[in-house]
Backbone as CSV, one residue per row, in Angstrom:
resi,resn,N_x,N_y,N_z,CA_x,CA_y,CA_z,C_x,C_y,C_z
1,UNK,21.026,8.824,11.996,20.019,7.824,11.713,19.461,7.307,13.042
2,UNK,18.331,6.963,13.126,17.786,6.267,14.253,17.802,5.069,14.160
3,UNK,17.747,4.715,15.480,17.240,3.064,15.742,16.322,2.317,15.283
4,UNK,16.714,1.374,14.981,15.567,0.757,14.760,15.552,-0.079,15.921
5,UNK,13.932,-0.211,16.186,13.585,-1.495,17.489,13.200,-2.164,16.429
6,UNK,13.097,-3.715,17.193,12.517,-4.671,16.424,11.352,-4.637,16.829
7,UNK,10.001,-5.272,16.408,8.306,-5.235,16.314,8.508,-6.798,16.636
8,UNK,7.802,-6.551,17.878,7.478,-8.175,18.557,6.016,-8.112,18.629
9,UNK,5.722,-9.638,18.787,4.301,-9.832,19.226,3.853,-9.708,20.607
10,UNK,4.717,-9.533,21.308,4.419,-8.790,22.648,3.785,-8.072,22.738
11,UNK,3.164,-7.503,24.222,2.005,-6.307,24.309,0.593,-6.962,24.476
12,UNK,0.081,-5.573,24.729,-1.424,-6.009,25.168,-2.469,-5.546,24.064
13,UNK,-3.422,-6.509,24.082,-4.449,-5.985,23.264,-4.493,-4.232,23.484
14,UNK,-5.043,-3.858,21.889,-4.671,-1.876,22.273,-5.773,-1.740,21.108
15,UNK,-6.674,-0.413,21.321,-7.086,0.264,19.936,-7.140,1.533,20.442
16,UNK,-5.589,2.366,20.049,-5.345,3.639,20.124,-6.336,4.783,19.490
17,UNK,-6.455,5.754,19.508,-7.037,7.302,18.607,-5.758,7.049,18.110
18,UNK,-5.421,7.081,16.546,-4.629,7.960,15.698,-4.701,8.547,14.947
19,UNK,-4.814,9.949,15.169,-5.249,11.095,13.428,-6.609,10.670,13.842
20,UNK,-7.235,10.630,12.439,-8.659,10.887,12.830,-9.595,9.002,12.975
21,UNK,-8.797,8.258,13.244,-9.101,6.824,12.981,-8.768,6.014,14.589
22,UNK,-9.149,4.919,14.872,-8.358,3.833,15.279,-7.575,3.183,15.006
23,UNK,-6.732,2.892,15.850,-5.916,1.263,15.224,-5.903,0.164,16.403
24,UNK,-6.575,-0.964,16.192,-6.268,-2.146,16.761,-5.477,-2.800,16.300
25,UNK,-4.228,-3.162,17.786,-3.559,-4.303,17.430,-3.606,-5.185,18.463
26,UNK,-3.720,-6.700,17.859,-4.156,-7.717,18.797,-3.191,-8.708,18.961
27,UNK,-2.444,-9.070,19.991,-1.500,-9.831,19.684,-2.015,-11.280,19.132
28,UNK,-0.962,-12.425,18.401,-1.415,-13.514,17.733,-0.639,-14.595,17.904
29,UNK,-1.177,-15.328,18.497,-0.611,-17.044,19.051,0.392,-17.110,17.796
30,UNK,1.906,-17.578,18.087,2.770,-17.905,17.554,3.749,-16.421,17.051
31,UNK,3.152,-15.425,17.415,3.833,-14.159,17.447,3.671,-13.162,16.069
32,UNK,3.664,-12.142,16.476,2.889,-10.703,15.724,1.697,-10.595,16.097
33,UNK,1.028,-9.483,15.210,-0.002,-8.699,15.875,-0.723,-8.720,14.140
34,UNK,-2.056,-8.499,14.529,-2.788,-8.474,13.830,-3.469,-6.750,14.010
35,UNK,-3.025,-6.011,12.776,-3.435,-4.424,12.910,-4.440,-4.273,12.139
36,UNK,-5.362,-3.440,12.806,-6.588,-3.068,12.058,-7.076,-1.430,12.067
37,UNK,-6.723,-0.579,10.936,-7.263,0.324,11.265,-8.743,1.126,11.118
38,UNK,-9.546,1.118,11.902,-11.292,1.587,12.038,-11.351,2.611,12.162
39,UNK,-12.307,3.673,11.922,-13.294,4.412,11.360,-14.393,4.497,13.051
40,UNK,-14.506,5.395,13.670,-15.255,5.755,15.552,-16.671,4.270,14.863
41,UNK,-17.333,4.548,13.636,-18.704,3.771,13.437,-18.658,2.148,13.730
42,UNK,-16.976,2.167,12.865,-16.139,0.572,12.893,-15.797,0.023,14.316
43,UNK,-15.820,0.841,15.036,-15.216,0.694,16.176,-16.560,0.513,17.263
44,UNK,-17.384,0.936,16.997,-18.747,0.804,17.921,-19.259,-0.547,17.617
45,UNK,-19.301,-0.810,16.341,-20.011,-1.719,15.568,-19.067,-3.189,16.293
46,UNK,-18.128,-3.050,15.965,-17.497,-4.227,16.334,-17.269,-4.607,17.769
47,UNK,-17.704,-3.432,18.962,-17.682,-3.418,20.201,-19.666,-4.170,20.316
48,UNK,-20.177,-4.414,19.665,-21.599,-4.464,19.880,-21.007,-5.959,19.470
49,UNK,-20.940,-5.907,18.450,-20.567,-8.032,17.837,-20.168,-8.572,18.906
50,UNK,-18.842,-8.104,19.940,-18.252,-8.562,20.655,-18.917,-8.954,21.726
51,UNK,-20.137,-7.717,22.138,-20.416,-7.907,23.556,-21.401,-8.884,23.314
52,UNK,-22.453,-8.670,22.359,-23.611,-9.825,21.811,-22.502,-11.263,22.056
53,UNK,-21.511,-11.463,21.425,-20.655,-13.020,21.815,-20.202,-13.021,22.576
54,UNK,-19.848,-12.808,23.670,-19.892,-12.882,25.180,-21.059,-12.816,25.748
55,UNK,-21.933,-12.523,25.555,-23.016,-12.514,26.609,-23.850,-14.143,25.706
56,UNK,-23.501,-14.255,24.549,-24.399,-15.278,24.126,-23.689,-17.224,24.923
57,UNK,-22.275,-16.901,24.888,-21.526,-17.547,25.841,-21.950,-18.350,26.864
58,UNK,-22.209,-19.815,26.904,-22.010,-20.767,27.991,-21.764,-20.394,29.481
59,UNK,-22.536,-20.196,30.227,-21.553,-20.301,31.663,-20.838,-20.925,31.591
60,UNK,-19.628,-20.879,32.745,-19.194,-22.216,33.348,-19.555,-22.872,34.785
């Protein structure tokens, strides 16, 4: 039998290739990860939302 590790909320933001998909996992204030698995279209799309809200962003 194998080991089991335990699954911490540790780690760095990640959105691996797996099989034919993504998976984002994001770590989450108070611990675990929030997994999401996307689709290359899901993954562009939500890289465009992101950059549009950062650039729409306040200086400091």
């Amino acid at each position: 039998m194998a080991a089991m590790k335990p699954r911490t909320g540790d780690g760095p933001m990640e959105c691996p290739k797996e099989g034919r998909g993504y998976v984002l996992r994001v770590p989450l204030e108070g611990g675990g990860r929030l997994v999401v698995e996307l689709n290359a279209q899901e993954v562009k799309d939500l890289g465009a939302v992101l950059k549009d809200t950062v650039s729409a962003m306040p200086k400091k």
